[in-house]
N, C-alpha and C positions, 0 to 999 in steps of 0.2 A: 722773734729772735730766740726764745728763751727754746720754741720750739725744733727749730732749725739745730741748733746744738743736741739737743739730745740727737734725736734724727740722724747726726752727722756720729756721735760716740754711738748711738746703735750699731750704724755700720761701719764704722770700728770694730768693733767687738765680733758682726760676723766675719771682716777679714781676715782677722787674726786667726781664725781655722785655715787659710785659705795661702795668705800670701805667700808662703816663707817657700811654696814649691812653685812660684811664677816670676817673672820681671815684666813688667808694665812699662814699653817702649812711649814713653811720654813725648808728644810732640805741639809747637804753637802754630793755632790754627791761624793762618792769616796773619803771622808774625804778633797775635793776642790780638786778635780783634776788637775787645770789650778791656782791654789797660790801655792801646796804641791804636796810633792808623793805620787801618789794617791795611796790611800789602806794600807798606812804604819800604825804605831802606832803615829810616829810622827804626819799625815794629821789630825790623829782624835784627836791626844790630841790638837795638835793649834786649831781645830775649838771649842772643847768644851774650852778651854781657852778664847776663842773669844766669847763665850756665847750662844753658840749651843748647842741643845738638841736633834737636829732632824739631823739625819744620814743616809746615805745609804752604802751598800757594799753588795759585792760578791764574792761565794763564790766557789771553786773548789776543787775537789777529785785527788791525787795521787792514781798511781797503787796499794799502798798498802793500801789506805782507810786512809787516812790523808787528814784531812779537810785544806786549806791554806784560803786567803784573798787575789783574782786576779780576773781581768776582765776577760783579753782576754784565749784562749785555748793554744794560742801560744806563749812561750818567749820573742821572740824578741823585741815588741816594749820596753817591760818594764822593762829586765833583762839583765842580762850581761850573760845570756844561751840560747840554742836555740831547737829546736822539740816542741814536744804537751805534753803541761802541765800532761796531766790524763796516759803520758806515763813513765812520772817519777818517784819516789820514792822521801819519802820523804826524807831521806837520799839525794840525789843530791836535792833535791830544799831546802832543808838546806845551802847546799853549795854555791846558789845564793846568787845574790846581787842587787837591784835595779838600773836604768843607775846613779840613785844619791847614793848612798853607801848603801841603808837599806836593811834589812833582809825581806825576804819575810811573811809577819803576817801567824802565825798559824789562826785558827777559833778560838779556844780555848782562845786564848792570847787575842782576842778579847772582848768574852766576858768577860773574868776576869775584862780587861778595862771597861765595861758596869758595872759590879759589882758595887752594891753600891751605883749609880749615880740616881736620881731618876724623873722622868717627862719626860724619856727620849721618841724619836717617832725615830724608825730604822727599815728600808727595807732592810732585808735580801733577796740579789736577787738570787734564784735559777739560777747557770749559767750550765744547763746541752745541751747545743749544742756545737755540734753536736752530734744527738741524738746516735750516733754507739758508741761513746764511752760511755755512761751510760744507755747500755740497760736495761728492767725492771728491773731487779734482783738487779742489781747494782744501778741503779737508786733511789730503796725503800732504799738499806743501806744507802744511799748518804741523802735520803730527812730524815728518821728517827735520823741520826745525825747530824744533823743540827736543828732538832724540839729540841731532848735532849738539845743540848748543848743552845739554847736556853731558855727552862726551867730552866738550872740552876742558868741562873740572876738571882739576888736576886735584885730586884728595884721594888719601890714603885711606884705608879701611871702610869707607860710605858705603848707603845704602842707597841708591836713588831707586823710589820706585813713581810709576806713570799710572796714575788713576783716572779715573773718569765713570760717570753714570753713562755715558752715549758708549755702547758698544763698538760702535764702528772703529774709533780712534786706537782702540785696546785690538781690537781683532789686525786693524793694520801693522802692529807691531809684531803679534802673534806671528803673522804670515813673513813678513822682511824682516826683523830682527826679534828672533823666538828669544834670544838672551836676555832680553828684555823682561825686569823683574815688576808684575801689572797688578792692579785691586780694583775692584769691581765694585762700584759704590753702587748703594741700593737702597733706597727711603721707605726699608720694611725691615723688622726686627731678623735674628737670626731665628730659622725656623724652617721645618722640612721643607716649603718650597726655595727659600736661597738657597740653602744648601743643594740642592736639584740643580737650581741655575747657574752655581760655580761649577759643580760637574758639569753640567750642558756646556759652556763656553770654555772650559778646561783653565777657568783661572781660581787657582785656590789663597786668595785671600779676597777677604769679601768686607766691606766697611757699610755698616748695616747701622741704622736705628739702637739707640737703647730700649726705648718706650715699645714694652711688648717682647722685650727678649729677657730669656732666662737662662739661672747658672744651668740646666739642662740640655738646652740646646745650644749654647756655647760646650758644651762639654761635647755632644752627638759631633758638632761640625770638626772639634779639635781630633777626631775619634777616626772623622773622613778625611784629616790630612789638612785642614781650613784652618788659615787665620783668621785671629778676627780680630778687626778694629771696629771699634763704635764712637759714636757721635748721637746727639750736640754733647760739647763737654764745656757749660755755660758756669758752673760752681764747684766749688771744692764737692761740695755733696754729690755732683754728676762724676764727679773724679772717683770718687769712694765708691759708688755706684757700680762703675765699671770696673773695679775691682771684687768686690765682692763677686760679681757674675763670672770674672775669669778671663777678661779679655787682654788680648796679646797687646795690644796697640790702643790708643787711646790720644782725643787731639782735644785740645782745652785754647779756650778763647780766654781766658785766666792765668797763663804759662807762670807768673812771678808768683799771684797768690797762691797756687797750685804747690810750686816747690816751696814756699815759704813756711805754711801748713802744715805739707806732707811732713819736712824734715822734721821740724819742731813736734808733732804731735801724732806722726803714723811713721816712726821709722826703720820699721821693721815689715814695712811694703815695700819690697824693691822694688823702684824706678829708675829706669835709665832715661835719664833729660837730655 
């Protein structure tokens, strides 16, 4: 403990050179994965009760073309069911239950939630891997209902943007709806080859690793026009972390302890929650 505090007032002390010419768009990963269930209705409504604006989630397709609100492809860690998600009907993943009592979120029921709310900043994450279950054909229904059902928020001033590690999903928007504002997740720090790969694919914001990236090449990428958001953001310490380094966006599976923290004891790091 005793060492975790210093650790945490270290990096303190480097952001205070740092912060006061940035805003760190703060956002809850999985509605706080690690305080709530993650991807309920519950995780999202405690974090916008707690004074959140900025969300993320994920999204997945039943066999019959029913959009849900789940990470993983498989049951088990999060449900009281078991096989591969995109093999079910929504009819049986109706019937689930999360390992803490909830209902598994439609997409739909989602956005209704978003309805109305306004300044909001939410990463819909294209979850289509493994790629054999959303071949092309299915892949287009999947991404086109997901853009719909996004348009039909009705909110003022938002930011909705469409991420994904699977290119495919990102490039189909690219091609039928270029307005479409994309992030290009990538399970490697930021560094001359991402940055290569967000010019290769021509999407400049890139959601990259912490572990291995420096304030340098977060500086290099902001230099080539790239935002950048980083992940895991598992503790206040990962929170400070990516401050110090200079990152535009930032997703914490800690959303309450994060603001709680920040305000009381870093308040002169602007974050917008």
């Amino acid at each position: 403990m005793k060492k975790t505090i210093i650790g945490i007032f270290a990096l303190l002390l480097c952001c205070a050179a740092y912060a006061q010419t940035q805003t760190i768009r703060a956002f809850s990963h999985r509605g706080g994965r690690l305080e709530r269930d993650e991807n309920t209705l519950l995780a999202f409504q405690e974090s916008w009760d707690a004074g959140y604006t900025g969300f993320e989630t994920d999204i997945r397709m039943t066999k019959d073309g029913v959009l849900y609100i789940t990470h993983d492809n498989t049951l088990e860690r999060t449900t009281n069911g078991t096989g591969v998600f995109e093999e079910k009907t929504s009819a049986e993943i109706d019937q689930l239950r999360t390992k803490k009592g909830n209902r598994i979120l439609r997409f739909d029921e989602l956005c209704r939630f978003f309805d109305g709310k306004d300044s909001l900043y939410v990463e819909f994450e294209f979850k289509t891997k493994p790629e054999s279950s959303y071949p092309q054909e299915r892949l287009e229904e999947y991404v086109e209902k997901v853009w719909k059902g996004v348009q039909s928020i009705q909110s003022k001033g938002s930011q909705f943007v469409f991420t994904s590690s699977d290119y495919r999903g990102l490039r189909y928007l690219q091609t039928y709806h270029p307005e479409a504002e994309l992030l290009l997740i990538i399970s490697k720090p930021i560094n001359d080859e991402t940055i290569a790969m967000a010019k290769t694919v021509g999407i400049y914001t890139l959601g990259c690793k912490m572990e291995g990236t420096s304030r340098q090449a977060v500086e290099k990428a902001h230099k080539a026009g790239i935002t950048v958001s980083l992940w895991p953001g598992q503790s206040v310490e990962d929170f400070m972390l990516g401050a110090y380094l200079g990152c535009d966006r930032m997703c914490t599976d800690v959303p309450v302890t994060v603001k709680t923290w920040m305000e009381k004891n870093a308040p002169w790091i602007k974050v917008k929650y």
